[in-house]
C-alpha positions as protocol buffer text, in pm:
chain_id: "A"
residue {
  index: 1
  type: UNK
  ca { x: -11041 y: -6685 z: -10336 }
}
residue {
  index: 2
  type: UNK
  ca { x: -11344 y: -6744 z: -10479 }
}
residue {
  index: 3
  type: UNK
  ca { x: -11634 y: -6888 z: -10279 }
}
residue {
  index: 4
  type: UNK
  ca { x: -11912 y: -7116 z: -10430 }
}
residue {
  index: 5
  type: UNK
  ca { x: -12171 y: -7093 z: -10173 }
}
residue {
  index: 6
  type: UNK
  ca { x: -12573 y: -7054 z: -10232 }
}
residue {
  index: 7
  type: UNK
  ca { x: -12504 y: -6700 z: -10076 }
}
residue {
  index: 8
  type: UNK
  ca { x: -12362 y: -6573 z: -10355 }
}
residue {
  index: 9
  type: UNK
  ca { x: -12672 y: -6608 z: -10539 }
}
residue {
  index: 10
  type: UNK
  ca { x: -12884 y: -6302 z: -10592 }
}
residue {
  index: 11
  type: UNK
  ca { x: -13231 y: -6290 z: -10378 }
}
residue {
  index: 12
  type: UNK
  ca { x: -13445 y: -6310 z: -10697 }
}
residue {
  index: 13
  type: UNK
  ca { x: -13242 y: -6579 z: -10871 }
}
residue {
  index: 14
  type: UNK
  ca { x: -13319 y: -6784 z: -10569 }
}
residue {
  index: 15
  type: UNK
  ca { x: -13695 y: -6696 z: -10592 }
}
residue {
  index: 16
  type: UNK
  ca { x: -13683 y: -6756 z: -11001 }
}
residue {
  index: 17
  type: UNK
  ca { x: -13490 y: -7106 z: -10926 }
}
residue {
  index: 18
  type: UNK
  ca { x: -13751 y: -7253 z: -10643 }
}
residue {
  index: 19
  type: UNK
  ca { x: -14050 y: -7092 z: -10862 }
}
residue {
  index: 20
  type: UNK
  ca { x: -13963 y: -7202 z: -11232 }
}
residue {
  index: 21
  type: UNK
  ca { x: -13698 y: -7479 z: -11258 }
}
residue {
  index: 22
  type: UNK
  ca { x: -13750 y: -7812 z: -11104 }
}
residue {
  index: 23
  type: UNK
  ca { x: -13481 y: -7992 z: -11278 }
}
residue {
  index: 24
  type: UNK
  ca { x: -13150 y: -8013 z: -11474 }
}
residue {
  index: 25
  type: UNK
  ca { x: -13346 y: -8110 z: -11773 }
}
residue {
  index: 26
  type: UNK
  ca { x: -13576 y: -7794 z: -11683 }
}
residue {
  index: 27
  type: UNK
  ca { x: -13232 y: -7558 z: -11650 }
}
residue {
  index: 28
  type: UNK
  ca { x: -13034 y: -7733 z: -11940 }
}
residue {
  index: 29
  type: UNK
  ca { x: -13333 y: -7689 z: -12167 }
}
residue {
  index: 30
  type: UNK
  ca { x: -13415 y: -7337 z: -12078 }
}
residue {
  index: 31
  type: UNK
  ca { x: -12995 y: -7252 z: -12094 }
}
residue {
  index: 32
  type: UNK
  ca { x: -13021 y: -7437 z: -12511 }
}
residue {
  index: 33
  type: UNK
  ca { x: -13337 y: -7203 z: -12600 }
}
residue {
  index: 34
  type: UNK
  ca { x: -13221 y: -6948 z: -12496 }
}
residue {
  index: 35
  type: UNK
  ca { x: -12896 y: -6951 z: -12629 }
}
residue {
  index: 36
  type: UNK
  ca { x: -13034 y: -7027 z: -12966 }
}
residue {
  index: 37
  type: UNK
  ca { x: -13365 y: -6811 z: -12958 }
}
residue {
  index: 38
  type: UNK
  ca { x: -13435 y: -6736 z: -13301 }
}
residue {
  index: 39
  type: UNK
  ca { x: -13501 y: -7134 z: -13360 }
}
residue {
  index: 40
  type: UNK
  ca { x: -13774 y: -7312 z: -13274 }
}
residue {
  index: 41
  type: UNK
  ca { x: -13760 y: -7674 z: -13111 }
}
residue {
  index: 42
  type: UNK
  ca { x: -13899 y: -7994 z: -13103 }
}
residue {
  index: 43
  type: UNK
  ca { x: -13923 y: -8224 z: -12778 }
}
residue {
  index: 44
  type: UNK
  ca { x: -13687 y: -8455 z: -13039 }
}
residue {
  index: 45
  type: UNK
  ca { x: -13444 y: -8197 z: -13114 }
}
residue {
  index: 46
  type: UNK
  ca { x: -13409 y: -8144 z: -12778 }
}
residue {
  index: 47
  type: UNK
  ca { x: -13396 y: -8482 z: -12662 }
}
residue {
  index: 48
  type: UNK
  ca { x: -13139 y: -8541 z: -12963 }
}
residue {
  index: 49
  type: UNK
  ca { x: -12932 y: -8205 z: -12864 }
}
residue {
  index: 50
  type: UNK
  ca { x: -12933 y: -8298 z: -12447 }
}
residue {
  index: 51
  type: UNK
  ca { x: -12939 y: -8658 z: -12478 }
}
residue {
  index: 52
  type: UNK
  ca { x: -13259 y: -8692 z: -12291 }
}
residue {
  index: 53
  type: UNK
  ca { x: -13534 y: -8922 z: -12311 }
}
residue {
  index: 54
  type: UNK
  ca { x: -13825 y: -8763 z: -12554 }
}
residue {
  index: 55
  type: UNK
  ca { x: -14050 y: -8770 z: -12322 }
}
residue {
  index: 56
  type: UNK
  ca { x: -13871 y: -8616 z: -12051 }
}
residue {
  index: 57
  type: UNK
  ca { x: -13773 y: -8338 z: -12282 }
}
residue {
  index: 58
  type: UNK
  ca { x: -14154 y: -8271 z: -12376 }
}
residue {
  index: 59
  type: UNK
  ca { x: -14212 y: -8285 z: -12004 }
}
residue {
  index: 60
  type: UNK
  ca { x: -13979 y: -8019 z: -11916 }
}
residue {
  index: 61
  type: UNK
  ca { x: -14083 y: -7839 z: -12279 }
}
residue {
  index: 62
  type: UNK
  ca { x: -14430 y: -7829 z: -12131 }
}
residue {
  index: 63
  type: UNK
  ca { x: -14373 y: -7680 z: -11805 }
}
residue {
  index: 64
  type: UNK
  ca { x: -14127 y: -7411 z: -11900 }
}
residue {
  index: 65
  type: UNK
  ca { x: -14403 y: -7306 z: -12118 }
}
residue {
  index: 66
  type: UNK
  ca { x: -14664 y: -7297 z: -11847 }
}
residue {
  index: 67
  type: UNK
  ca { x: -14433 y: -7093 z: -11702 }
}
residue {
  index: 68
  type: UNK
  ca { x: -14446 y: -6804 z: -11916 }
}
residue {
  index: 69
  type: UNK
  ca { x: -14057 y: -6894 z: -12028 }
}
residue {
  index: 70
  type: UNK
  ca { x: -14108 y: -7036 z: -12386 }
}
residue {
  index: 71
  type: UNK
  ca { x: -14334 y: -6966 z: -12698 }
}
residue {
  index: 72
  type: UNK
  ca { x: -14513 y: -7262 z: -12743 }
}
residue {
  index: 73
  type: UNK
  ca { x: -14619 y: -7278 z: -13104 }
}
residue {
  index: 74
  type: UNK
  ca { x: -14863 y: -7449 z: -13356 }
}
residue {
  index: 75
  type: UNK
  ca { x: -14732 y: -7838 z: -13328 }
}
residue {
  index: 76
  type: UNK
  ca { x: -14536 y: -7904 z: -13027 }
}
residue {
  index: 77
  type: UNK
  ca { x: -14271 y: -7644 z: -13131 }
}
residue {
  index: 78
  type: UNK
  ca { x: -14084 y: -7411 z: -12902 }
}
residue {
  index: 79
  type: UNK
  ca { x: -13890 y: -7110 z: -12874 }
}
residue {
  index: 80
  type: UNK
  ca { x: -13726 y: -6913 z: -12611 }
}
residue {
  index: 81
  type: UNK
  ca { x: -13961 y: -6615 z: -12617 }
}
residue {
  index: 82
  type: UNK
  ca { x: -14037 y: -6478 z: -12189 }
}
residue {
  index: 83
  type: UNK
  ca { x: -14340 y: -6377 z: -12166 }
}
residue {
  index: 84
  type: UNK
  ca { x: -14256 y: -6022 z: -12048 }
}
residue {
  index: 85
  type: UNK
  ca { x: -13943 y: -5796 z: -11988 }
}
residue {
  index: 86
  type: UNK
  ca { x: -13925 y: -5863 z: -11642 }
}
residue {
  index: 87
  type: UNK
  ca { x: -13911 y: -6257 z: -11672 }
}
residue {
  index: 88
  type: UNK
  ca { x: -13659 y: -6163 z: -11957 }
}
residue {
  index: 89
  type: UNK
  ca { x: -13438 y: -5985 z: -11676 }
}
residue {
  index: 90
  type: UNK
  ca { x: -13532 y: -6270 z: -11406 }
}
residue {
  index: 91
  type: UNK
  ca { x: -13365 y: -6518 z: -11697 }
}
residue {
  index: 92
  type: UNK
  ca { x: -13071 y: -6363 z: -11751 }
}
residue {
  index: 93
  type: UNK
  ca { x: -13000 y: -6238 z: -11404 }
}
residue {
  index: 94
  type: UNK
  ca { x: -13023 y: -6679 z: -11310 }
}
residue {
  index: 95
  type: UNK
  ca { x: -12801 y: -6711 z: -11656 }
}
residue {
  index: 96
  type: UNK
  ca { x: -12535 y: -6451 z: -11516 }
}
residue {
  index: 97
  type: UNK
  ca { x: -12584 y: -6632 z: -11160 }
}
residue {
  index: 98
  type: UNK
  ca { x: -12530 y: -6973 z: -11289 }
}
residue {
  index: 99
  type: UNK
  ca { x: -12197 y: -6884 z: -11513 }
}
residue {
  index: 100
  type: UNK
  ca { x: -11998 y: -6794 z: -11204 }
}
residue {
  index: 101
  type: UNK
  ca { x: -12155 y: -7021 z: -10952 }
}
residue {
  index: 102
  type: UNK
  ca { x: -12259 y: -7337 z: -11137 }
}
residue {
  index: 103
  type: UNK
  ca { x: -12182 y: -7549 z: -10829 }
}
residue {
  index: 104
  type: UNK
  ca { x: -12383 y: -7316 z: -10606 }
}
residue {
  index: 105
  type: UNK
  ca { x: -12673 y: -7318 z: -10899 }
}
residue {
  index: 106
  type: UNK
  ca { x: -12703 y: -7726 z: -10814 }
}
residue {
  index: 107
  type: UNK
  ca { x: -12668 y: -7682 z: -10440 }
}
residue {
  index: 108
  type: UNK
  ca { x: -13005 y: -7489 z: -10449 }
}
residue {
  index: 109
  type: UNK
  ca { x: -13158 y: -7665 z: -10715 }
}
residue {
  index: 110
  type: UNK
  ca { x: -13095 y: -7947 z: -10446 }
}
residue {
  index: 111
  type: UNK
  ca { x: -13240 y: -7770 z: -10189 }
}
residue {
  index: 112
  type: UNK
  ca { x: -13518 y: -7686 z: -10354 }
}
residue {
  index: 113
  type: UNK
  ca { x: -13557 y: -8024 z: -10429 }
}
residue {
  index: 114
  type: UNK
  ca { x: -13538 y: -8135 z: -10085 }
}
residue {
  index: 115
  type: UNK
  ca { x: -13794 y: -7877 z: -9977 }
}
residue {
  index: 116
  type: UNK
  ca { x: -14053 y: -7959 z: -10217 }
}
residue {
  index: 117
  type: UNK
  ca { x: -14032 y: -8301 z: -10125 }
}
residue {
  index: 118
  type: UNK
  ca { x: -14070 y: -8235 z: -9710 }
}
residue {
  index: 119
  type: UNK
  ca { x: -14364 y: -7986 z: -9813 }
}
residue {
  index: 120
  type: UNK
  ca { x: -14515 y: -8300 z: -10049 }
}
residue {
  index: 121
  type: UNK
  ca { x: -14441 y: -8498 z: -9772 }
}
residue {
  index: 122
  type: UNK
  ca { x: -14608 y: -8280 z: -9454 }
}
residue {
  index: 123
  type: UNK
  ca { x: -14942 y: -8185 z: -9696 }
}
residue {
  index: 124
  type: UNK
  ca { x: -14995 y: -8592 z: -9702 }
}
residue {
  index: 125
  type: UNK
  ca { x: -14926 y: -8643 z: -9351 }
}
residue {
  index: 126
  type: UNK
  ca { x: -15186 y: -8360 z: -9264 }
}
residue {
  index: 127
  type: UNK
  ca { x: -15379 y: -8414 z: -9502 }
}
residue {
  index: 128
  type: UNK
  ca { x: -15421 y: -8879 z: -9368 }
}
residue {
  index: 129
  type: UNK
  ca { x: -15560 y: -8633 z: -9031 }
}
residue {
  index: 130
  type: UNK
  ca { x: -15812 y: -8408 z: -9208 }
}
residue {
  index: 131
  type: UNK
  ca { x: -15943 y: -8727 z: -9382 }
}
residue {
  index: 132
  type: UNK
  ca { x: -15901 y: -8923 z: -9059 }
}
residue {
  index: 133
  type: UNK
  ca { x: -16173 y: -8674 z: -8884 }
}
residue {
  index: 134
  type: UNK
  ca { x: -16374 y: -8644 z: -9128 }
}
residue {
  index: 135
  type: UNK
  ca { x: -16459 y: -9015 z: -9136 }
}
residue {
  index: 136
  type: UNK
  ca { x: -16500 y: -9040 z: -8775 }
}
residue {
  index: 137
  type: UNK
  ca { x: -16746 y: -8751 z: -8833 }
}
residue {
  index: 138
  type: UNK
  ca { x: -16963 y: -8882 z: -9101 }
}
residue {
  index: 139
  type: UNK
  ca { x: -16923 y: -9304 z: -8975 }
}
């Protein structure tokens, strides 16, 4: 019996997941560069290869490369290229992950999701109190 649950997933895919990919057009786009590393992309090939929205593929494009995950080259062009062998090894251990536990993969991206939202959420609330004092302080 096999069991789909989040744990099943390695420690450090978890950590890789909540610190690099934000969202399925983050995970599907990394997964399509990296199966096809010795090409480089476009946000429009990608959009035209995942069905997504141009600028939501330049979006995710953009921040994958921030992240050290892609080779961002000389007009908008990409390329799966990690910008070290241990983010290599981080990639493919979350690959490896996410063929036998897809369903577990989504669970946490959900999670995550969740999280970052409540965190977004309790920095504003604390942050309407901070601002709060220090008008009573300076009116």
């Amino acid at each position: 019996m096999r069991r789909e649950g989040n744990h099943e997933i390695p420690a450090e895919v978890r950590e890789f997941l909540k610190g690099n990919i934000e969202s399925y057009e983050q995970l599907e786009i990394l997964l399509l560069l990296r199966g096809h590393s010795d090409q480089r992309w476009t946000p429009e090939s990608v959009g035209e290869k995942l069905k997504l929205p141009n600028p939501a593929a330049a979006e995710a494009l953009d921040q994958l490369g921030r992240r050290n995950l892609l080779d961002v080259g000389v007009g908008l062009s990409f390329r799966y290229a990690p910008g070290n062998p241990n983010v290599a090894a981080l990639v493919e251990g979350f690959v490896q992950a996410y063929d036998a536990n897809r369903l577990g993969i989504m669970n946490l991206m959900n999670t995550n999701a969740i999280d970052r939202v409540r965190t977004g959420a309790m920095h504003l609330f604390a942050d309407a109190f901070i601002l709060g004092r220090k008008r009573d302080k300076n009116g």
